[in-house]
LOMI-95887 format. One record per residue (C-alpha): residue in one letter; residue number from 1; y, z, x. Coordinates in Angstrom, 1 decimal. Each point is the difference from the previous one (the first is absolute). Example, Ala and Ser with C-alpha at 12.3 -4.5 7.8 and 13.67 -1.06 7.14 Angstrom:
2
R   r     k        Y        Z        X
R   A     1     -4.5      7.8     12.3
R   S     2      3.4     -0.7      1.4
//
This chain:
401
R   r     k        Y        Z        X
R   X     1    -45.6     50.2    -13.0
R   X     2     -3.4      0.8      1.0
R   X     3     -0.5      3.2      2.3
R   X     4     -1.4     -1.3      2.7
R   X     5      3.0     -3.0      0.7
R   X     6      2.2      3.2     -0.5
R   X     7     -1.5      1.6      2.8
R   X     8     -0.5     -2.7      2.3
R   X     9      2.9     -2.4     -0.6
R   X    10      3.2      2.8     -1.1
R   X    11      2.3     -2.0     -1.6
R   X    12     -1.6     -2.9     -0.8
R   X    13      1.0      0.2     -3.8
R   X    14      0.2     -3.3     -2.0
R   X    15     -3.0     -1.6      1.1
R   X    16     -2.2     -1.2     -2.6
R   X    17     -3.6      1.2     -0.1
R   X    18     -3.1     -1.1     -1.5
R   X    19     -4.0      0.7      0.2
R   X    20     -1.3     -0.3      3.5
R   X    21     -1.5     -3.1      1.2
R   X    22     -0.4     -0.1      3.4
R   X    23     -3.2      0.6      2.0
R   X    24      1.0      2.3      3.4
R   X    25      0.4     -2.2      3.0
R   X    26     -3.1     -0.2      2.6
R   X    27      2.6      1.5      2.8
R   X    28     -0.5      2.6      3.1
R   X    29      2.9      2.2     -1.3
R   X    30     -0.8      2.9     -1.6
R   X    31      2.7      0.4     -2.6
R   X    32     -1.1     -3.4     -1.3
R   X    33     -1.3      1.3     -3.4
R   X    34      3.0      1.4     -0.5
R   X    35      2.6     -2.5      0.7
R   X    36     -2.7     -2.4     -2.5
R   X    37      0.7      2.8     -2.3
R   X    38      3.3     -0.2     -0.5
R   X    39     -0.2     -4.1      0.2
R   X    40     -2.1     -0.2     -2.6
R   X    41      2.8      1.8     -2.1
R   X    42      1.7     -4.0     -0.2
R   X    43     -0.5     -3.3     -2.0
R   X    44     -0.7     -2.2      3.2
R   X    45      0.2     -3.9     -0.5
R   X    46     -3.4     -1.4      0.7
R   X    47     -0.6     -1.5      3.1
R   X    48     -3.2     -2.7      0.2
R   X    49     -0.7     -3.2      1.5
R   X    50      1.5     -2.8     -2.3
R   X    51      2.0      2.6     -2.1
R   X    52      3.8     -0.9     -0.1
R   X    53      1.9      1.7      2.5
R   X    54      1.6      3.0     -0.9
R   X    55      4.2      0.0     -0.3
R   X    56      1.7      1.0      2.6
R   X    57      1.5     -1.9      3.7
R   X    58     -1.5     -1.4      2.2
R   X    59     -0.9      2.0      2.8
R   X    60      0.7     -2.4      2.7
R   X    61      3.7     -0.9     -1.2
R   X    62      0.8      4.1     -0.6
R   X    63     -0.4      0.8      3.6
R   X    64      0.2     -3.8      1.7
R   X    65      3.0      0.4      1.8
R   X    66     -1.2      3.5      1.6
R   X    67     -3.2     -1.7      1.0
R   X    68      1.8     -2.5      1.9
R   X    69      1.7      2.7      1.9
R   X    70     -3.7      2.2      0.8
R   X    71     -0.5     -3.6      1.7
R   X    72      2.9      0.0      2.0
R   X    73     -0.6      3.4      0.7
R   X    74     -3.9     -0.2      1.0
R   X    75      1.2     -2.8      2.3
R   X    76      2.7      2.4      1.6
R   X    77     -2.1      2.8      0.0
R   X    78     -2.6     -2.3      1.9
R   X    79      2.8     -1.1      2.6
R   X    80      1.3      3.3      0.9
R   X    81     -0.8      1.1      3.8
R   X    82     -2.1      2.8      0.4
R   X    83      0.3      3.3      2.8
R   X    84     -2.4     -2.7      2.1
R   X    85      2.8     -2.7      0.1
R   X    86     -2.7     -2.7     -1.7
R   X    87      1.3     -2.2     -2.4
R   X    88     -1.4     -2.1     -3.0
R   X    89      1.7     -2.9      1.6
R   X    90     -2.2      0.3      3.4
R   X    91     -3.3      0.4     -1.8
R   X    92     -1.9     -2.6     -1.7
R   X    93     -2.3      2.3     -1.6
R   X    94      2.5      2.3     -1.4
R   X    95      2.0     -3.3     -1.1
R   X    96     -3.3     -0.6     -2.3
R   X    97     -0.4      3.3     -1.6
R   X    98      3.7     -0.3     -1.2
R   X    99     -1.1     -3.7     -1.3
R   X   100     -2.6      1.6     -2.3
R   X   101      2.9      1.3     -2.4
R   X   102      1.0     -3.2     -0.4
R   X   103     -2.8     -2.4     -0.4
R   X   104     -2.5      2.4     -1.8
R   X   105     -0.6     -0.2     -3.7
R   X   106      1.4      3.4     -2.0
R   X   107      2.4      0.9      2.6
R   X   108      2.7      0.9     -2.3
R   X   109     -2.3      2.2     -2.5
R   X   110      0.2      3.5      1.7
R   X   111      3.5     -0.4      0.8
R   X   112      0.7     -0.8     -3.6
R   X   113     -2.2      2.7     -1.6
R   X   114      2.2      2.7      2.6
R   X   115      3.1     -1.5     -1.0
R   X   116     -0.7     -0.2     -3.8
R   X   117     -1.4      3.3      0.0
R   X   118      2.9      1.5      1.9
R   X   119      2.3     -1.4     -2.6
R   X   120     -2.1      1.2     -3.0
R   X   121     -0.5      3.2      1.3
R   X   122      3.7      0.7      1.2
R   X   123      2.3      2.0     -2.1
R   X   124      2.0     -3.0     -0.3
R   X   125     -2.4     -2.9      0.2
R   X   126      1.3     -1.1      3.4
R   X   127     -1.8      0.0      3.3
R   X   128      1.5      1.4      3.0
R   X   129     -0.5     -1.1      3.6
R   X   130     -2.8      2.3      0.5
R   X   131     -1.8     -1.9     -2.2
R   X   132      0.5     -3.3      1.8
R   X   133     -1.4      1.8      3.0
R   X   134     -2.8      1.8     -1.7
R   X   135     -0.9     -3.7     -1.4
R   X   136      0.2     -1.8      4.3
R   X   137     -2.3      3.1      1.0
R   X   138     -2.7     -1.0     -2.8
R   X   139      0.0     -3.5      0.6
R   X   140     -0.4      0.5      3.7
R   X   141     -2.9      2.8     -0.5
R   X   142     -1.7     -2.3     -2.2
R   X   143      0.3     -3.7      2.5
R   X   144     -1.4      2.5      2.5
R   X   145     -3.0      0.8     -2.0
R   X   146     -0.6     -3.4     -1.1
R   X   147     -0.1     -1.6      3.9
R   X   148     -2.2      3.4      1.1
R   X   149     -2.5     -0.5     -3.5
R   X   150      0.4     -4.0      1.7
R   X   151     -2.0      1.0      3.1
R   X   152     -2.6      2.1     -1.6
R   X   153     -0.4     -3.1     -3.0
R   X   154     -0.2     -2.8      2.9
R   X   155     -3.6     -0.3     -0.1
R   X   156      0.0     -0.2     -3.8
R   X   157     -1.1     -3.4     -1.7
R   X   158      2.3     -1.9     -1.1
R   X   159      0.1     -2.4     -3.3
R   X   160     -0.2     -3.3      2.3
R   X   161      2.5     -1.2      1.8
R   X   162      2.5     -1.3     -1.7
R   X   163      0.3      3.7     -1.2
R   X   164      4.0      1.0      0.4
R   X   165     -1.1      3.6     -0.1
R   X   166     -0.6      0.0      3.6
R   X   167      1.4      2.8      1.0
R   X   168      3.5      1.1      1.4
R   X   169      2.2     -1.7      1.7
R   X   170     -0.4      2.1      3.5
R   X   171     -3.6     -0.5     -0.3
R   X   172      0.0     -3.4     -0.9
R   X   173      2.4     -1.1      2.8
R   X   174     -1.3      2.2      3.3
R   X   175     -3.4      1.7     -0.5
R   X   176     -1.8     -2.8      1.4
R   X   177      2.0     -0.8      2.6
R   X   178      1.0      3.9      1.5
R   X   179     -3.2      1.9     -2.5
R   X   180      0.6      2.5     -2.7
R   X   181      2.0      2.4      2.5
R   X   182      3.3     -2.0     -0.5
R   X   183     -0.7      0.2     -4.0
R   X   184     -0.4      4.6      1.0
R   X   185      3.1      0.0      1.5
R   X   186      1.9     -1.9     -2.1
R   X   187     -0.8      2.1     -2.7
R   X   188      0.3      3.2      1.6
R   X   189      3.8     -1.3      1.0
R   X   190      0.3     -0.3     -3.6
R   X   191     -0.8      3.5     -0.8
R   X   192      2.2      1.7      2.7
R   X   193      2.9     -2.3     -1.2
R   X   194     -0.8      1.8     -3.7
R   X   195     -0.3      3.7      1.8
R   X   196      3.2     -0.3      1.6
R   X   197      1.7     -1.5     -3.6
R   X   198     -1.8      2.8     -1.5
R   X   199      1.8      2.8      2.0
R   X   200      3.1     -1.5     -0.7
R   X   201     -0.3      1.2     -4.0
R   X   202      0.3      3.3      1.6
R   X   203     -2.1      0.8     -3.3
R   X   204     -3.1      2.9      0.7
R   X   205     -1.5     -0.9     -3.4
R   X   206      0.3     -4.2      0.4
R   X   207     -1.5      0.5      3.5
R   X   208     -3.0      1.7     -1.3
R   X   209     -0.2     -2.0     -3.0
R   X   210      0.3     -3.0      2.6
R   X   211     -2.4      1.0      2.2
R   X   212     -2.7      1.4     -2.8
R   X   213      0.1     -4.2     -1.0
R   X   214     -1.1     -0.9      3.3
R   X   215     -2.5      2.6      0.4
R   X   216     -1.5     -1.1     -3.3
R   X   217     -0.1     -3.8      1.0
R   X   218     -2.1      1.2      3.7
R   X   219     -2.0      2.0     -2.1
R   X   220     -0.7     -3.2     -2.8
R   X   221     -0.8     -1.9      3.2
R   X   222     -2.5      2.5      1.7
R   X   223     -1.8     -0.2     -3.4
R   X   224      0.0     -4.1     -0.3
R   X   225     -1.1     -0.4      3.5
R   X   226     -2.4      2.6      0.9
R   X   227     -2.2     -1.7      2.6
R   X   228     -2.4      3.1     -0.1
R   X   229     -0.7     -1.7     -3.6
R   X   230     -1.2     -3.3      1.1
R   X   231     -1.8     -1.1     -3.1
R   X   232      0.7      2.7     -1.8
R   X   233      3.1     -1.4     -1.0
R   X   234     -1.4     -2.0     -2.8
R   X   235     -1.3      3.5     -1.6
R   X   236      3.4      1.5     -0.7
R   X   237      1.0      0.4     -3.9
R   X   238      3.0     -1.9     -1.8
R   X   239      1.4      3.5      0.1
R   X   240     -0.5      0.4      3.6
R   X   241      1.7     -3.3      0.9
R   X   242      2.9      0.6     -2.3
R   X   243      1.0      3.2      1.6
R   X   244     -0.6     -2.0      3.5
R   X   245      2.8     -2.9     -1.7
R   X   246      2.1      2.9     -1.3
R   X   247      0.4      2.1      3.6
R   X   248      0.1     -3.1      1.9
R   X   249      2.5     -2.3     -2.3
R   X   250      1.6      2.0     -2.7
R   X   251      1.1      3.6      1.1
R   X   252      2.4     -1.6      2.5
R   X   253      1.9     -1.6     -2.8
R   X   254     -0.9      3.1     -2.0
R   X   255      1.4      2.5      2.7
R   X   256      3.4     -2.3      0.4
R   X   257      1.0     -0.1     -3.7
R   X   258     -0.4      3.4      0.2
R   X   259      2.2      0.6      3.1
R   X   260      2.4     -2.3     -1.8
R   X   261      0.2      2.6     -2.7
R   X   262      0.3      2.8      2.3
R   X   263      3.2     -1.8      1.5
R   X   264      1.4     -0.5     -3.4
R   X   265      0.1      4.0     -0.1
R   X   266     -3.0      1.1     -1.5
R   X   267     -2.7      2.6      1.3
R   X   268     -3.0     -1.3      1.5
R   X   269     -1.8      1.6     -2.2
R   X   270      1.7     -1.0     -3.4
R   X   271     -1.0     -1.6     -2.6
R   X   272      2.0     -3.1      0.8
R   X   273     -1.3     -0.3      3.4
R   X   274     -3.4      0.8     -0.9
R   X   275      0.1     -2.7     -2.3
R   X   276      1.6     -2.9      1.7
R   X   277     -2.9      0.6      2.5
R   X   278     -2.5     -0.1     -2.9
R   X   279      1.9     -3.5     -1.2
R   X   280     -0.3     -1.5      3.8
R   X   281     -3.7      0.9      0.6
R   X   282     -0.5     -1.5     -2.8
R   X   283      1.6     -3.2     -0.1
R   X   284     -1.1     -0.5      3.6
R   X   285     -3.4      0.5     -1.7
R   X   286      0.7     -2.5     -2.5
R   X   287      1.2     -2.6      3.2
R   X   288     -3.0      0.6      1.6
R   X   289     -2.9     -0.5     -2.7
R   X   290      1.9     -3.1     -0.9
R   X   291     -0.2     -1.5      3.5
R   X   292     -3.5      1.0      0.1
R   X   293     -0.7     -1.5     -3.3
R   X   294      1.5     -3.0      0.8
R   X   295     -1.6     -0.5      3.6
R   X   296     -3.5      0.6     -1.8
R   X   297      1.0     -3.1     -2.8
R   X   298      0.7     -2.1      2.8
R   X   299     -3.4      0.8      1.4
R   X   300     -1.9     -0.5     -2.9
R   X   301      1.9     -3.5     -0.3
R   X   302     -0.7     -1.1      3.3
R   X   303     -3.9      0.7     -0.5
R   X   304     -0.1     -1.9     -2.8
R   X   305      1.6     -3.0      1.0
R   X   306     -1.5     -0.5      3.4
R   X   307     -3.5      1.8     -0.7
R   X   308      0.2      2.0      3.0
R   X   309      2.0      1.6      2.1
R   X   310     -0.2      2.1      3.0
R   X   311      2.5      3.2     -0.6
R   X   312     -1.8      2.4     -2.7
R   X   313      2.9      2.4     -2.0
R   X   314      1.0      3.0      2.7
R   X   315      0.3      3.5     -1.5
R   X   316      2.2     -0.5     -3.1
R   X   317      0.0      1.7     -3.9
R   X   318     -1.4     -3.0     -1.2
R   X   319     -2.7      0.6      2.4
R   X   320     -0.6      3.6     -0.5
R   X   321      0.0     -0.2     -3.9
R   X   322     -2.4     -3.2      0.1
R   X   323     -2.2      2.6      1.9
R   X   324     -0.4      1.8     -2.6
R   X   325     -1.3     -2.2     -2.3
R   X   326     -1.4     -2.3      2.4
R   X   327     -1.9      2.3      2.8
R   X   328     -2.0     -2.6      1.9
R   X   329      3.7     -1.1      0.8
R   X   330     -0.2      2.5      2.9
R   X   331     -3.0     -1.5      1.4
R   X   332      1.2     -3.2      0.0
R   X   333      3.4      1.0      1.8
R   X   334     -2.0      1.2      2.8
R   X   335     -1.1     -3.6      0.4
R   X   336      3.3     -1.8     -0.6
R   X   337      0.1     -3.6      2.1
R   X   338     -3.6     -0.8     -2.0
R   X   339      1.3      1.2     -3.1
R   X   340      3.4      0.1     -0.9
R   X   341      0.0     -2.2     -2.8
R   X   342     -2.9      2.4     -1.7
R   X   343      1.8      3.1      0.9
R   X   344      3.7     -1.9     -1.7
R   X   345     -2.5     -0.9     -3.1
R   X   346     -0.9      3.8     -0.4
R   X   347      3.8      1.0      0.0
R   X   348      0.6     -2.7     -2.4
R   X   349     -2.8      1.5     -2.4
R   X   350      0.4      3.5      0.6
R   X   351      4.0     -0.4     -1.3
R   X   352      1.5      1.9      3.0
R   X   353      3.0     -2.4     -0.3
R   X   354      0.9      0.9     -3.6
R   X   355     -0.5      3.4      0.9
R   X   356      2.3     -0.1      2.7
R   X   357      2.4     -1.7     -1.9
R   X   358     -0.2      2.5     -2.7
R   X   359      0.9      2.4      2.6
R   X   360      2.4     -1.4      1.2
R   X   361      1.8     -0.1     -3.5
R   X   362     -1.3      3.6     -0.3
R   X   363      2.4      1.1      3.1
R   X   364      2.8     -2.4     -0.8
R   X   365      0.2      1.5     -3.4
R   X   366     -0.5      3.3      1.2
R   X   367      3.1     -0.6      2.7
R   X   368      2.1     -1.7     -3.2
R   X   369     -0.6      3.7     -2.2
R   X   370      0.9      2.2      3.0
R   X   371      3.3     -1.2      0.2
R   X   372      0.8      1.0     -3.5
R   X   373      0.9      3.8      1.7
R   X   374      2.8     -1.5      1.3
R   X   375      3.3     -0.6     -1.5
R   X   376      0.8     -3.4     -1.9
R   X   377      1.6     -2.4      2.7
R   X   378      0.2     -3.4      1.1
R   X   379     -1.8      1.1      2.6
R   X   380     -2.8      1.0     -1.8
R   X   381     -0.1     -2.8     -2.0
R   X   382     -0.6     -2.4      3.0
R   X   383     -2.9      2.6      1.6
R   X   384     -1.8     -0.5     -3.6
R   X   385      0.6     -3.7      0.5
R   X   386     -1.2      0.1      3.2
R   X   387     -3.3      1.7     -1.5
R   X   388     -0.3     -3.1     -2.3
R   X   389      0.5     -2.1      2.8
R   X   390     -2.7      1.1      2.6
R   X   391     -2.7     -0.4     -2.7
R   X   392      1.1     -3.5     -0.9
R   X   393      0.9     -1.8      3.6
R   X   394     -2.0     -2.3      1.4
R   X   395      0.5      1.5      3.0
R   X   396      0.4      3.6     -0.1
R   X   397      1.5      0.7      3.6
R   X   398      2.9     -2.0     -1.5
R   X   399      0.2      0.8     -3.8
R   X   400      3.0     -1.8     -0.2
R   X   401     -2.2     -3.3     -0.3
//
């Protein structure tokens, strides 16, 4: 058995090795070289768009009848009277931030990345009711940010509009009837719902984990909406806007598989831990270039079949990689209602899509090899499935299309 899986994983005998494969993940953690060290130890099935999926369960099935009770939960957690006396039941607006959970796209996917990771992480593969929790706390962090990002994105151009991505349901619904201050609130209600959930795991190390996620996604969004930029927005790197994406979308998910591993009984600090956090930052990597990816084909599409159109790309991998082939993009950008359709040409020529979608397979496959520290399981299986999955959906908030 090579030294170092001796040292970091004691008693992890019988698990086959081979030469190392895997590139380290792009990640904020420090000990990320060395939890891709010891990944790269295992044979990992390849994971690529149009590659056959890799055996194992589905994802979905393994934890669906847990998922149905995080949604019965969210909606009792939701209900509950607070030291105020208010209820959900009296408020309109709170009544619509509950709705997001179930009428968004990808509501199930952190809940079922918590759950499957508290089960393949477990000593024996089961998930306890902590979990369940943990996986209500993320999901309501997360709706929170997405009806806050809502307010700052209003202004943003959209595809036309017949677009369906028009936001969230809160925002869709009452910011032009009561303003964005409705859309605020609901989502800070959202958060203090989470806090008080989050005391509740009576857990020092999950709290901090916690907390560190949502720090990191404030942070991701200081850095994609710094109005001292103005313009200067369209001078940032790929690099820049990928860290941006990974505070502000991925550590979250990152930060809760983690905590999921610290409830199963491992140190924060572990290898385990360490690299169940590696595995969710990148995944939600993986989730997020597709999306992008995607949003840019649809662009591109639309320009060519209607010769011009009004909404130039917004700040996107595609984008930034076409850059820097392409640097008169950025010029153009600057000018976007007269020249969209120029600015969507450049992207097209300067191959920031297939880049994107390269890393995008880059991350999934990285997510896929770091889960090859942890012990064979059915729970396993389906996380490497779900790797598989996110690179091949047509929609990747939902891989399960």
């Amino acid at each position: 058995m090579p030294m170092l899986l001796s040292l970091l994983l004691p008693g992890a005998s019988g698990w086959a090795a081979s030469a190392p494969r895997v590139p380290a993940p792009r990640s904020l953690s420090p000990r990320a070289p060395v939890v891709a060290a010891v990944a790269s130890l295992y044979d990992t099935p390849v994971i690529a768009r149009e590659a056959p999926a890799p055996l194992g369960p589905d994802p979905y099935k393994v934890v669906n009848d847990d998922l149905e009770y995080i949604k019965n939960s969210i909606r009792k957690v939701l209900s509950e009277k607070g030291s105020g006396g208010g209820a959900l039941a009296r408020n309109e607006v709170l009544t619509m931030a509950a709705r997001e959970f179930m009428q968004r796209k990808g509501k199930s996917f952190r809940p079922m990345l918590v759950l499957l990771v508290g089960r393949a992480t477990g000593a024996d593969f089961v998930a306890e009711p902590r979990h369940t929790k943990l996986a209500v706390i993320a999901e309501m962090i997360h709706t929170a940010s997405l009806i806050h990002a809502d307010v700052l994105e209003e202004d943003l151009d959209r595809v036309d509009q017949e677009d369906d991505r028009m936001g969230t349901v809160v925002h869709q619904e009452v910011a032009l009837d009561v303003g964005n201050k409705v859309c605020i609130l609901a989502g800070d209600f959202l958060l203090a719902k989470a806090a008080v959930e989050l005391s509740l795991l009576c857990n020092s190390d999950v709290t901090a984990i916690v907390a560190g996620g949502l720090e990191q996604i404030c942070e991701g969004g200081m850095k994609s909406y710094d109005p001292s930029e103005g313009d200067a927005s369209m001078s940032r790197s790929l690099d820049e806007h990928l860290d941006a994406c990974r505070r502000r979308h991925a550590q979250l998910i990152g930060n809760a598989c983690q905590a999921a591993a610290v409830i199963s009984g491992h140190e924060a600090d572990s290898t385990v831990a360490m690299g169940v956090l590696e595995f969710g930052v990148e995944l939600a990597m993986a989730q997020l270039l597709c999306q992008e990816a995607q949003e840019a084909e649809k662009l591109i599409k639309a320009a060519k079949g209607r010769g011009a159109i009004k909404a130039a790309p917004v700040p996107s991998a595609p984008l930034y990689a076409s850059m820097e082939k392409e640097p008169q993009l950025r010029t153009l950008l600057l000018q976007r209602d007269t020249y969209a359709a120029q600015a969507l040409e450049l992207v097209e020529r300067g191959g920031g899509v297939a880049r994107t979608w390269e890393l995008a397979a880059e991350s999934a496959q990285n997510a896929a090899n770091l889960l090859q520290i942890l012990p064979a399981s059915a729970a396993r299986d389906a996380l490497v499935v779900l790797c598989h999955k996110v690179l091949n959906a047509d929609d990747p908030n939902d891989p399960r299309s």
